[in-house]
PDB file of N, CA, C and O in Angstrom:
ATOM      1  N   UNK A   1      18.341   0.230  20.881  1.00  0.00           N
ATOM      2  CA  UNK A   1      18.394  -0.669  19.761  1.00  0.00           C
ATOM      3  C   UNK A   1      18.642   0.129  18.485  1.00  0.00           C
ATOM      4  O   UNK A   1      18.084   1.211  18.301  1.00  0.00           O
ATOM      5  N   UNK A   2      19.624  -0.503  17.463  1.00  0.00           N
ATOM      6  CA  UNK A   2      19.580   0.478  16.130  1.00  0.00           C
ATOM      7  C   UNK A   2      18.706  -0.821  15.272  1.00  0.00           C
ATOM      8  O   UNK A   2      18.468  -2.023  15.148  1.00  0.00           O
ATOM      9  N   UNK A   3      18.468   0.663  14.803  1.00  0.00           N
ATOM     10  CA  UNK A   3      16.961   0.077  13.893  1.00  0.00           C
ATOM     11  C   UNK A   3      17.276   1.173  12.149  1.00  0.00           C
ATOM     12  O   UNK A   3      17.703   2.236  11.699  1.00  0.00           O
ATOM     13  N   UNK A   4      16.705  -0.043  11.837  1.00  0.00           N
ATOM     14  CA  UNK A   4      17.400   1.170   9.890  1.00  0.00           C
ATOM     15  C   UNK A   4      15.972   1.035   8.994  1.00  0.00           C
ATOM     16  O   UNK A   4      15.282   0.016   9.012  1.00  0.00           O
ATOM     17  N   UNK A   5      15.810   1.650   8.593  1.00  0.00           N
ATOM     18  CA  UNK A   5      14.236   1.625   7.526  1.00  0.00           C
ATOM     19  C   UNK A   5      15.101   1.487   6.130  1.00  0.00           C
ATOM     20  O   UNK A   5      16.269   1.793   5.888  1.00  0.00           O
ATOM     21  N   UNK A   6      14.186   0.970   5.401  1.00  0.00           N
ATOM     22  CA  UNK A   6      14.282   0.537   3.851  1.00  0.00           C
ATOM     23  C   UNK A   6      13.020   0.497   3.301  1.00  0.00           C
ATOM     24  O   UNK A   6      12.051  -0.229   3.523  1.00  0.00           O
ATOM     25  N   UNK A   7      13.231   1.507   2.465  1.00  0.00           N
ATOM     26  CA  UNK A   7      12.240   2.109   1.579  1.00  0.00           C
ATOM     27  C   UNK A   7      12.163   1.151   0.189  1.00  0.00           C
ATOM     28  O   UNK A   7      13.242   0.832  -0.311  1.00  0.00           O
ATOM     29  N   UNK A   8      11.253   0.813  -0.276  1.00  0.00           N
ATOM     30  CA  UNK A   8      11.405   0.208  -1.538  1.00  0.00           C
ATOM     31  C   UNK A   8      10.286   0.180  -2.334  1.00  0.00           C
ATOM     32  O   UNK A   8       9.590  -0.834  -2.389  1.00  0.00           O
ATOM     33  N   UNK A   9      10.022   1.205  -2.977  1.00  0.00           N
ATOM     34  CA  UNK A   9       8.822   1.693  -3.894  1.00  0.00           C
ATOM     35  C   UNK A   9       7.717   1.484  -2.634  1.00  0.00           C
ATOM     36  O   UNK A   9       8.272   1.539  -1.537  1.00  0.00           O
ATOM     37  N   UNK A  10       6.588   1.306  -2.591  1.00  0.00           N
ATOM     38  CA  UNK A  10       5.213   1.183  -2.002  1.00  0.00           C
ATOM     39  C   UNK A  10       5.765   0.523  -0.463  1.00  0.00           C
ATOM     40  O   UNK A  10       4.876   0.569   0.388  1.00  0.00           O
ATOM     41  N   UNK A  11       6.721   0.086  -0.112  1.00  0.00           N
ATOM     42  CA  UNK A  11       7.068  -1.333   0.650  1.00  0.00           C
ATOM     43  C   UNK A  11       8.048  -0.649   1.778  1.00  0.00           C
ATOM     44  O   UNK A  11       9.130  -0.132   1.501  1.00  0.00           O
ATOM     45  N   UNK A  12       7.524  -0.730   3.006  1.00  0.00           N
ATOM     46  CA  UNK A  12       8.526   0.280   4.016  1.00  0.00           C
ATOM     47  C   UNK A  12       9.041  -1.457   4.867  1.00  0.00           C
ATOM     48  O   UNK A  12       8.323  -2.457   4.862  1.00  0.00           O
ATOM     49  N   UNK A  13      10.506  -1.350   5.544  1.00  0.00           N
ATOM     50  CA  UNK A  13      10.606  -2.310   5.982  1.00  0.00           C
ATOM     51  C   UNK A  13      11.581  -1.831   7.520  1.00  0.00           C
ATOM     52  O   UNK A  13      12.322  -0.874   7.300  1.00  0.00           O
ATOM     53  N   UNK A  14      11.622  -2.190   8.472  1.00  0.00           N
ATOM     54  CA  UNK A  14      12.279  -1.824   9.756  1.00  0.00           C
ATOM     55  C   UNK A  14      13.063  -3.101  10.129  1.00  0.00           C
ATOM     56  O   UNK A  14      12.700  -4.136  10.689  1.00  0.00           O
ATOM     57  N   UNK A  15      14.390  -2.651   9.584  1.00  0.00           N
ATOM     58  CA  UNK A  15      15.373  -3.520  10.141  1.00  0.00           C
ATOM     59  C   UNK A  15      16.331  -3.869  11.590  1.00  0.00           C
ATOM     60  O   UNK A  15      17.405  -3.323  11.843  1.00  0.00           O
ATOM     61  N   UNK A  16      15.869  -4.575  12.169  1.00  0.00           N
ATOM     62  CA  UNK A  16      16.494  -4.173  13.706  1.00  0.00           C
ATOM     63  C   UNK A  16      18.116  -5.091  13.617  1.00  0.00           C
ATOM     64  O   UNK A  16      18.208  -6.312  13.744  1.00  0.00           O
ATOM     65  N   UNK A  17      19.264  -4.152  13.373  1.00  0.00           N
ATOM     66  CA  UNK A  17      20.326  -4.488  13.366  1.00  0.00           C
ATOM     67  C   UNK A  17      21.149  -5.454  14.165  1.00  0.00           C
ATOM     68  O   UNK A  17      22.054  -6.210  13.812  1.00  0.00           O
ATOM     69  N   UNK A  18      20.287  -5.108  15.991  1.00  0.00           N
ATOM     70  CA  UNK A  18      21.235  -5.734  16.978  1.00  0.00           C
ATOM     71  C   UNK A  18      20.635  -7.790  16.623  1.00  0.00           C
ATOM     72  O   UNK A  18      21.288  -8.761  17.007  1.00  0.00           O
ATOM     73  N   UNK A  19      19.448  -7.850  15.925  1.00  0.00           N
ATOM     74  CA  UNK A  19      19.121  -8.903  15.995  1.00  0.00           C
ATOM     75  C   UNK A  19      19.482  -9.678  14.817  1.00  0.00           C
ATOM     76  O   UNK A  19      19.542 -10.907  14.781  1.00  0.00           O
ATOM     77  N   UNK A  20      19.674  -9.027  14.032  1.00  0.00           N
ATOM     78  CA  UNK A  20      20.193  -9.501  12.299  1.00  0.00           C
ATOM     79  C   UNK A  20      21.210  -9.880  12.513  1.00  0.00           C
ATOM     80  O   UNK A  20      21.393 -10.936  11.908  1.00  0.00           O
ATOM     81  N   UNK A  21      22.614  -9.370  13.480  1.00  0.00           N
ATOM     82  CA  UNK A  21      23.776  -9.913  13.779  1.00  0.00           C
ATOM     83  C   UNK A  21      23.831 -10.610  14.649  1.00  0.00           C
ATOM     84  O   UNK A  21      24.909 -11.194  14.541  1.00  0.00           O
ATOM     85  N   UNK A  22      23.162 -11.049  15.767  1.00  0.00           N
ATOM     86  CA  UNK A  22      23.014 -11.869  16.316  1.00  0.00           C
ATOM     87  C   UNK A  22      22.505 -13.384  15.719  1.00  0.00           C
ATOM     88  O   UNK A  22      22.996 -14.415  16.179  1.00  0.00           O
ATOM     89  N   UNK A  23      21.489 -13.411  14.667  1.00  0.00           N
ATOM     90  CA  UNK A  23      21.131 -14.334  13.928  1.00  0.00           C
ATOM     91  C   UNK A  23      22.777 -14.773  13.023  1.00  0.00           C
ATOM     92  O   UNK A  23      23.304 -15.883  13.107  1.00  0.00           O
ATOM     93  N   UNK A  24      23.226 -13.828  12.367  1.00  0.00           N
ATOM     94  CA  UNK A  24      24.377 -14.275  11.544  1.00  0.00           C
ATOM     95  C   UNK A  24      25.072 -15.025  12.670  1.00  0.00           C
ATOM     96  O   UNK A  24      24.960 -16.250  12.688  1.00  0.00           O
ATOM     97  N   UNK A  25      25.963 -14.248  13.859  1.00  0.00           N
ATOM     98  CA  UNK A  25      26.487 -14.875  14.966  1.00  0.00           C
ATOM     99  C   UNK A  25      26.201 -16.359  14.954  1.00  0.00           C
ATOM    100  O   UNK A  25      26.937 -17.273  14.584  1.00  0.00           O
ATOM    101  N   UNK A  26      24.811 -16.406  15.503  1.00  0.00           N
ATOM    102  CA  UNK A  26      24.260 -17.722  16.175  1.00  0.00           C
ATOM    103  C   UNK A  26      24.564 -18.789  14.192  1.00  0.00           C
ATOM    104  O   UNK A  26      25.208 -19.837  14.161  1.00  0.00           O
ATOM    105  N   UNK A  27      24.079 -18.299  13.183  1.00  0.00           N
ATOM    106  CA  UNK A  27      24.306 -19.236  12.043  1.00  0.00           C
ATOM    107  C   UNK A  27      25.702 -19.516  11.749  1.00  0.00           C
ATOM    108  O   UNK A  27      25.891 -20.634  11.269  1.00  0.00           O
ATOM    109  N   UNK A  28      26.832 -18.709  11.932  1.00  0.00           N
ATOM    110  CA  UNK A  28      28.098 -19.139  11.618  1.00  0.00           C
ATOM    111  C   UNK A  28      28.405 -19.701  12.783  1.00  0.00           C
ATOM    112  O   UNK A  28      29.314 -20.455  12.438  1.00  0.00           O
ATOM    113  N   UNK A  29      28.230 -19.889  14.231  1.00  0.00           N
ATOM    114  CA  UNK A  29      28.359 -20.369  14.978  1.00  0.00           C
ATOM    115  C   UNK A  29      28.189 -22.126  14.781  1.00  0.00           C
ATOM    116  O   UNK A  29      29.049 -22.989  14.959  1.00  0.00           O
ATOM    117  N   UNK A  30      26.601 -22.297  14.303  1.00  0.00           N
ATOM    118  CA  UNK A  30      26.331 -23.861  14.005  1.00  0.00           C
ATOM    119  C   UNK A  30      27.384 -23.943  12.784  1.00  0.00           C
ATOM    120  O   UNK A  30      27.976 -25.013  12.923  1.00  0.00           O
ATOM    121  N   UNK A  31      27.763 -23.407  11.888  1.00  0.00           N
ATOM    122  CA  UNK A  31      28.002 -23.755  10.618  1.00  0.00           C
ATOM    123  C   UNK A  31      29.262 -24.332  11.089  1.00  0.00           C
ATOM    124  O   UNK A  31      29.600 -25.402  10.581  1.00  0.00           O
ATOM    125  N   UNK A  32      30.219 -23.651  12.219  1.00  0.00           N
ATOM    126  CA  UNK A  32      31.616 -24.303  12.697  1.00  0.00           C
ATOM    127  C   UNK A  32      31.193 -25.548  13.448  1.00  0.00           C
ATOM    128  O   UNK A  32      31.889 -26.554  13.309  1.00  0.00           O
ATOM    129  N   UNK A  33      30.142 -25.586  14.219  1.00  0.00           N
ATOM    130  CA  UNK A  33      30.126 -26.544  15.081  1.00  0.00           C
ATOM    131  C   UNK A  33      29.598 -27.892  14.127  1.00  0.00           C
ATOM    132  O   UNK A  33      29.873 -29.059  14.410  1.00  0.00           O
ATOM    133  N   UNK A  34      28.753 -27.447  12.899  1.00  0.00           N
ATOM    134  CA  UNK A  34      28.234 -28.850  11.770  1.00  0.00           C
ATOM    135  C   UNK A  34      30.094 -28.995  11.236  1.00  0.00           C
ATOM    136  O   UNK A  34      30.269 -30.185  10.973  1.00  0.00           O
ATOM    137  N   UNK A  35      30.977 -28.464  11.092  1.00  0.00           N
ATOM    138  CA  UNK A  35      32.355 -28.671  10.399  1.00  0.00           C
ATOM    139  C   UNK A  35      33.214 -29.245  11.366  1.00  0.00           C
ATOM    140  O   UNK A  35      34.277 -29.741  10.992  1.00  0.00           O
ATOM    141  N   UNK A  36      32.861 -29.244  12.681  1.00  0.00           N
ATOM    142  CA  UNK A  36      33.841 -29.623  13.601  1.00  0.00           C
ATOM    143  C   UNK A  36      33.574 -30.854  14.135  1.00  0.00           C
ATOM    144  O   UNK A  36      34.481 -31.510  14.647  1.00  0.00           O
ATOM    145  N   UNK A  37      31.942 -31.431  14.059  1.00  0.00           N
ATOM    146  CA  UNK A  37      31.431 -32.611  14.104  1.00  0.00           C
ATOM    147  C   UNK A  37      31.808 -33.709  12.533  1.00  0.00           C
ATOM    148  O   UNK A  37      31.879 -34.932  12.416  1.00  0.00           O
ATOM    149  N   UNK A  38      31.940 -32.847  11.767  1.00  0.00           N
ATOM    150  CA  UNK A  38      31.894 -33.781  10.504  1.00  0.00           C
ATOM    151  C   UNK A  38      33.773 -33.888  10.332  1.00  0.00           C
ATOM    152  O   UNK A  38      34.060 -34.584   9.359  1.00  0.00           O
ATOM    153  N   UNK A  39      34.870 -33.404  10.993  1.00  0.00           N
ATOM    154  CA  UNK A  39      35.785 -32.877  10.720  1.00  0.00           C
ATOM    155  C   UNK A  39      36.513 -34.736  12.047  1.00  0.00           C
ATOM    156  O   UNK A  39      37.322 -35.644  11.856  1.00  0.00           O
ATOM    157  N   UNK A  40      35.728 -34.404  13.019  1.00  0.00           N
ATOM    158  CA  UNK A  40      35.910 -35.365  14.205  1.00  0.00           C
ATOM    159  C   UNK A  40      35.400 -37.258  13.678  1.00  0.00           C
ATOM    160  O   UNK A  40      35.825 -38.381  13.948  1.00  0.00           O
ATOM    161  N   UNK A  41      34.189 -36.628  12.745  1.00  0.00           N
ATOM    162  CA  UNK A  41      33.312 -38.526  12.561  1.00  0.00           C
ATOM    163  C   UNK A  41      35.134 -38.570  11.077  1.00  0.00           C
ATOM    164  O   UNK A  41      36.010 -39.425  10.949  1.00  0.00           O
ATOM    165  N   UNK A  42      34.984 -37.687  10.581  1.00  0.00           N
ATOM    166  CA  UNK A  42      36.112 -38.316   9.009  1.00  0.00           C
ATOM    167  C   UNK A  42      37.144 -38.762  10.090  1.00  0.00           C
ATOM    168  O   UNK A  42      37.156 -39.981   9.921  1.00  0.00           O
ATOM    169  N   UNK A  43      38.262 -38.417  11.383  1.00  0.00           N
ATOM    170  CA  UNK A  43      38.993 -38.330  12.056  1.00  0.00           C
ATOM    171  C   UNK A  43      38.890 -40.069  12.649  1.00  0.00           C
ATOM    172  O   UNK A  43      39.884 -40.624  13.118  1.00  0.00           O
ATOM    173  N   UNK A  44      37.812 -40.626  12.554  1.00  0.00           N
ATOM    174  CA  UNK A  44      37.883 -42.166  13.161  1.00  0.00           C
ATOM    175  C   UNK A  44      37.590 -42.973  11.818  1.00  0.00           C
ATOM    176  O   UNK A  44      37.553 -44.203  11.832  1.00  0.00           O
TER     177      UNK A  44
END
């Protein structure tokens, strides 16, 4: 797994990369499928 740290004054944070893009993936994924439903109801 890649994993990235971010330092930010007092505040340590562990970012796990393979899952952050997978989340984007899976959100632009619905975002086509909410445009392709609303793209089909304007279509009748």
């Amino acid at each position: 797994m890649k994993r990235k740290l971010i330092i930010d004054g007092n505040a340590v944070y562990e970012i796990d990369e393979n899952c952050m893009l997978k989340n984007r993936l899976d959100k632009e994924k619905e975002k086509k499928d909410r445009e392709k439903i609303r793209s089909e109801k304007a279509g009748h």
